[in-house]
Each structure stands twice: as C-alpha cells, then as structure tokens.
C-alpha positions in Angstrom: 11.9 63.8 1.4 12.9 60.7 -0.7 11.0 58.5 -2.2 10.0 55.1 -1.5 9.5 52.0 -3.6 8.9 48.1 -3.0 9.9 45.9 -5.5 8.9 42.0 -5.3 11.3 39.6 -6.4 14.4 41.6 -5.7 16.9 38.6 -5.8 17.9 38.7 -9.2 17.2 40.1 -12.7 15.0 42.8 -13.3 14.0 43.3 -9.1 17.9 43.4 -8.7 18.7 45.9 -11.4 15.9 48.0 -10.4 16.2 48.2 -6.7 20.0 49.4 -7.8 18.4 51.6 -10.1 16.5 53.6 -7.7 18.8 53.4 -5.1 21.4 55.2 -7.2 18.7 57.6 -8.2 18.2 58.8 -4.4 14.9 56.8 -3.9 14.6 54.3 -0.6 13.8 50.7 -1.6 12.4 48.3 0.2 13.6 45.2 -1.8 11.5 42.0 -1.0 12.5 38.4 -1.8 11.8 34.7 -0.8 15.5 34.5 0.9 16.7 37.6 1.7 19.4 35.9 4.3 21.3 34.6 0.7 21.3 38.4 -0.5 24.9 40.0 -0.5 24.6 43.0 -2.7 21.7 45.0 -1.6 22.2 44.7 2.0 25.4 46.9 1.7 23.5 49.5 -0.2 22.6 52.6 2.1 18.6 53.3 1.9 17.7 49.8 1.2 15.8 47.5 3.5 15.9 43.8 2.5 13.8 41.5 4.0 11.3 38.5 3.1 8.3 38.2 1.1 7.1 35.7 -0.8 4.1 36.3 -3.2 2.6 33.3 -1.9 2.5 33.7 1.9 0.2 36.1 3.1 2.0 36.9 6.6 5.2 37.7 4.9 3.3 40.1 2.6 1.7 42.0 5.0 4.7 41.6 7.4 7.0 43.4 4.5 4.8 46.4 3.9 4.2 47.0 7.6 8.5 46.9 7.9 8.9 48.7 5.1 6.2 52.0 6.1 8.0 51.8 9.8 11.5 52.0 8.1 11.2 54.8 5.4 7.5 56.4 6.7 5.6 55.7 3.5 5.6 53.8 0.0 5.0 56.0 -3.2 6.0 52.9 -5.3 4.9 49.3 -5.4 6.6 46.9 -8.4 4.8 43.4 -8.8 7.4 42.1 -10.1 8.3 38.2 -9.0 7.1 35.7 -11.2 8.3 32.9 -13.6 7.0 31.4 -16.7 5.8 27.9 -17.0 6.2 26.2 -20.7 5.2 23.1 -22.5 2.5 21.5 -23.1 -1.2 21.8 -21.1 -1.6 17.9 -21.1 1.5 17.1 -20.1 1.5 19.7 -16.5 0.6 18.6 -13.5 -2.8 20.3 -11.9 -0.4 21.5 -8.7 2.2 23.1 -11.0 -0.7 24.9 -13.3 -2.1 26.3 -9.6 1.4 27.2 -8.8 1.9 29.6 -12.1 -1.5 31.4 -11.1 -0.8 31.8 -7.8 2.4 33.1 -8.2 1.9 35.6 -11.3 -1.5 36.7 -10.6 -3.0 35.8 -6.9 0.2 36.9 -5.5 0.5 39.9 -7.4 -3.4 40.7 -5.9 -2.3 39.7 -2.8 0.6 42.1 -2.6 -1.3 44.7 -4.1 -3.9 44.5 -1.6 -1.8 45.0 0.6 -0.3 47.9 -0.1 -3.6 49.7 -1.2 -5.4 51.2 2.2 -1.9 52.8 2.4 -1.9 54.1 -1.0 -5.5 55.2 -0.3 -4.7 56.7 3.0 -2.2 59.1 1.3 -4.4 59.5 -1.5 -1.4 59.2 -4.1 1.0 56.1 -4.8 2.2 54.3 -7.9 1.2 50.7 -9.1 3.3 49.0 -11.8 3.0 45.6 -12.6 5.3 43.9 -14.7 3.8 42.3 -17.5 5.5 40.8 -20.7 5.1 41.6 -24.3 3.8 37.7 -23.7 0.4 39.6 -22.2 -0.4 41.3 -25.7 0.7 38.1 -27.7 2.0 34.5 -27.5 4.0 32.2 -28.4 3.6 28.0 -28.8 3.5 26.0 -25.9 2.9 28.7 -23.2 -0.8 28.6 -22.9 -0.4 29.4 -18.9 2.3 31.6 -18.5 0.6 34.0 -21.3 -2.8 32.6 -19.6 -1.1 34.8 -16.4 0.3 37.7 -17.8 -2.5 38.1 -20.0 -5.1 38.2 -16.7 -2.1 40.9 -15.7 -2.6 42.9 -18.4 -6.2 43.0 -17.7 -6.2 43.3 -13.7 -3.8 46.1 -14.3 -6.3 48.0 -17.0 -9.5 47.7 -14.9 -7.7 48.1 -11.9 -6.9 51.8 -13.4 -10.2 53.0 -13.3 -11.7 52.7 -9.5 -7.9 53.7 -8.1 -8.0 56.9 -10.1 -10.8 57.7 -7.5 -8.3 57.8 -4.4 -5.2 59.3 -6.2 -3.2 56.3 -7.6 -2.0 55.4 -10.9 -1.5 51.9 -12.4 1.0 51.5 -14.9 2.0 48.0 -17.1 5.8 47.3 -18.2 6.2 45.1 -20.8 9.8 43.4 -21.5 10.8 41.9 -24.1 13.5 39.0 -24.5 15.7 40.0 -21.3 19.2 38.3 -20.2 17.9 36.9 -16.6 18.3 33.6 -15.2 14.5 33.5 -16.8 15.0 30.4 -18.5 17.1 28.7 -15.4 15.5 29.2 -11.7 12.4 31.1 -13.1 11.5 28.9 -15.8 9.1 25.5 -15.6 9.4 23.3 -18.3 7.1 20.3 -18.4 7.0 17.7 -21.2 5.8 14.0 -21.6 7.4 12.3 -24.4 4.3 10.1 -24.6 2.9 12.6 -25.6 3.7 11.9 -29.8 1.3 14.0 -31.1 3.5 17.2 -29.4 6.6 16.1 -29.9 7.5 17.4 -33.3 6.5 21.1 -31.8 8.4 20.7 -28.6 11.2 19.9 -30.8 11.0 23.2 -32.9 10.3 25.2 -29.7 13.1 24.2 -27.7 15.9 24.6 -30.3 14.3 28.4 -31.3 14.4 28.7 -27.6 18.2 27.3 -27.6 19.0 29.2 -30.7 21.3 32.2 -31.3 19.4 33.3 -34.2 16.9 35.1 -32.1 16.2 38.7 -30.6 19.7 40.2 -28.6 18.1 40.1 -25.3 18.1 43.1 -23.4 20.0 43.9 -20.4 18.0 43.8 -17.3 19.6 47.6 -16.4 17.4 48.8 -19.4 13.9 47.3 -17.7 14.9 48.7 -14.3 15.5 52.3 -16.7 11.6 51.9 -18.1 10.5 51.4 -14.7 12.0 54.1 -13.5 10.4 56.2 -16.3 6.7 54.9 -15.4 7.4 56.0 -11.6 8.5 59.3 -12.5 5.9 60.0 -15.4 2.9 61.9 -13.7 0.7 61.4 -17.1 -2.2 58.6 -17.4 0.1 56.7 -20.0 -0.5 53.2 -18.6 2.1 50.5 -21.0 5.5 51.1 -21.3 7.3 48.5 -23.6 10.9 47.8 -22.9 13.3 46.4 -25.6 13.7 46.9 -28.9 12.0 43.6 -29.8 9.3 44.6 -27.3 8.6 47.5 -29.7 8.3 45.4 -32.7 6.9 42.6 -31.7 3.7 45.0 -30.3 4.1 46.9 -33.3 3.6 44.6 -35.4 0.4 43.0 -33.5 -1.2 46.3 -34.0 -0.3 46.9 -37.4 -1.4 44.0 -39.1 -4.5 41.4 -39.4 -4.5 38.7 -36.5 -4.6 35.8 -38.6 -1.4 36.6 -40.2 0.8 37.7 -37.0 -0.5 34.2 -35.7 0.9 32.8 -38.9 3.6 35.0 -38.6 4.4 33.2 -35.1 4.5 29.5 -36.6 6.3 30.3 -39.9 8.7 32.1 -37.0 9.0 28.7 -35.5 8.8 26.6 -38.6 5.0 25.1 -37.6 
C-alpha cells in the first residue's frame, strides 16, 4: 500500500517541489495550503488531495487531517513546513507582527502537529519532519525573531524526539540553506523605521548583502523536497538533515570553530 504524507504550505517553494516529489515517487500527498482554490498544478496530479489549512486556524487544521485519513486511510508523513521569516529591526516591529511570526512558525507548527499525533499514536508508527533553517543553529543581523522561531523549532523538534519514541514515531529536522523561493517576496516581512538612526547604517549593509550577487548560489527548491524525501525514507534515529551546500558549511563551520569568532565571522561577512 502507498504511502501517505501531508505537507503544510504546499503553494509554492519547497511544499510545491516536495508534494511533486513524492507524488512522482508513488507516495499519496495530501498538500495543504491557505488557498487551495488559486492552485493549478497539484490538483491535476493523480494521488494528491489539495485542500485548505492554514497553520493559524485551528478548524481548518483539524478539518485537513480528518480529509486527508478519509481520502488515502492513514498518514505515515507529516512536513511542517509553512512559514516565513520576519527581518529588521526588534524596535522598529509592531507587537501584532512579532505575534504573527510565532504563531505562524512555532504555535502553528504545534498546532498541526497535535493534530496529527493520536493518529500517529494510534498506528504506533508515523514520521515528523519539521523544517527548520540553518537560521536555527545560527544567525544572522537583524533577524532576532525569525531565528527567535526556528531556533524554538530546533528545540521542539529535539525534545519532542524523546516521549514520541515511546509510541513508534520519529522526529526528524531539515535544515535549508539559501533556497531560490519567493522567500524574500510573499514569505518575507521586512519592518524598518528610519527614525530609527542608530540602525540605519546596519540596515543599510544588510539589505544590499541581502540584494547582492556576491552571495551563496541558492539552491533549487527540488534539492530540499530530495532531503526530505531522504528523512521520510531513512528508518535510523539520525534526526538533522542539512540541505545545500552552503547549509553544510555554514553548520560546519559553527561546529568547528570558537563562537566568538563565527559571530565575528558573521559581521566581517557583512562589513559590521
């Protein structure tokens, strides 16, 4: 019998490439998004079921998982995967868009999980893999919350691992790199308030690094979707799969050397 997985935040990007991805690969999917009446891709796809949730509504969550075990019979696989990154300065963020970025990249991703779990524990067996960021292990200037979330991801998923061994399931943690999404465009919050002086000079430097060809080659989304993959098939305890070659070095590197100077190494990176 074929597998099942449910992917949040199947619209675009990574959720896209990955709900291909296991489609192609013989799996069901069950790929969830905010407005699944714009999607025009997956829908033709044979063994995928499209259909709302958002991470911040609790009825479509539980609505989603309850169509998506009366479509396909069970879910082996759950991918937290919506999210977006909020950048710029703390001061300068209003409180509702600070609760926003929690909500969405950690309550929701508890949320969803919750959901999912007397299932999981029901079978005794199923798959967790949240999708982190190299941006959990390390960060960069002005993104105190969006590392703030992915870092509590990185944690969730790590404690998380111990009480679910007890019924069968497995957590595993994906960390991307530098990916070629729409991150920076529809899933990317940048707040900044020129009066503000005393951040100006490093909003400056940020935003043309951020601009700049000079960086990383960011990775296709197809070669995430691929690492997924390779967490939902491996049947070992190995919990953190990086994905990209900048992903690799960048966490590398964190481990290899003294704090103080990768932290250095981040502002001479950015010219601070």
């Amino acid at each position: 019998m074929s597998k099942t997985i449910l992917i949040t935040g199947a619209s675009s990007g990574i959720g896209k490439s990955t709900a291909i991805h296991f489609q192609n690969n013989g799996w069901n999917v069950i790929a969830t998004m905010r407005s699944p009446e714009k999607e025009d891709e997956l829908i033709d796809l044979k063994n995928v079921l499209v259909t709302k949730l958002d991470v911040v509504d609790l009825d479509s969550i539980d609505q989603a998982v309850k169509t998506g075990i009366e479509t396909f019979g069970q879910i082996d696989v759950l991918v937290n995967n919506a999210g977006y990154g909020a950048y710029g300065p703390l001061e300068a963020f209003p409180r509702e868009n600070i609760v926003k970025q929690f909500n969405t990249n950690v309550i929701g991703l508890l949320d969803v999980t919750r959901a999912v779990l007397p299932h999981f524990r029901s079978n005794q067996s199923g798959t967790i893999i949240n999708i982190s960021s190299i941006g959990g292990k390390m960060t960069f200037p002005l993104g105190s919350l969006y590392h703030g979330t992915k870092f509590a991801v990185e944690g969730i998923s790590e404690a998380l691992s111990f009480e679910l061994e007890a019924v069968g399931v497995k957590v595993k943690i994906v960390e991307p790199g530098i990916i070629a999404t729409d991150f920076a465009g529809r899933s990317f919050d940048f707040q900044n308030n020129p009066e503000l002086l005393e951040y100006q000079e490093t909003v400056g430097k940020i935003m043309q690094a951020f601009s700049s060809q000079d960086g990383p080659v960011p990775s296709p989304p197809q070669l995430v979707a691929e690492v997924i993959y390779e967490a939902a098939s491996d049947s070992s305890r190995k919990m953190r799969y990086p994905a990209g070659a900048d992903a690799h070095q960048y966490l590398s590197t964190r481990k290899a050397i003294d704090e103080d100077d990768f932290i250095q190494g981040i502002k001479d990176q950015f010219q601070l």
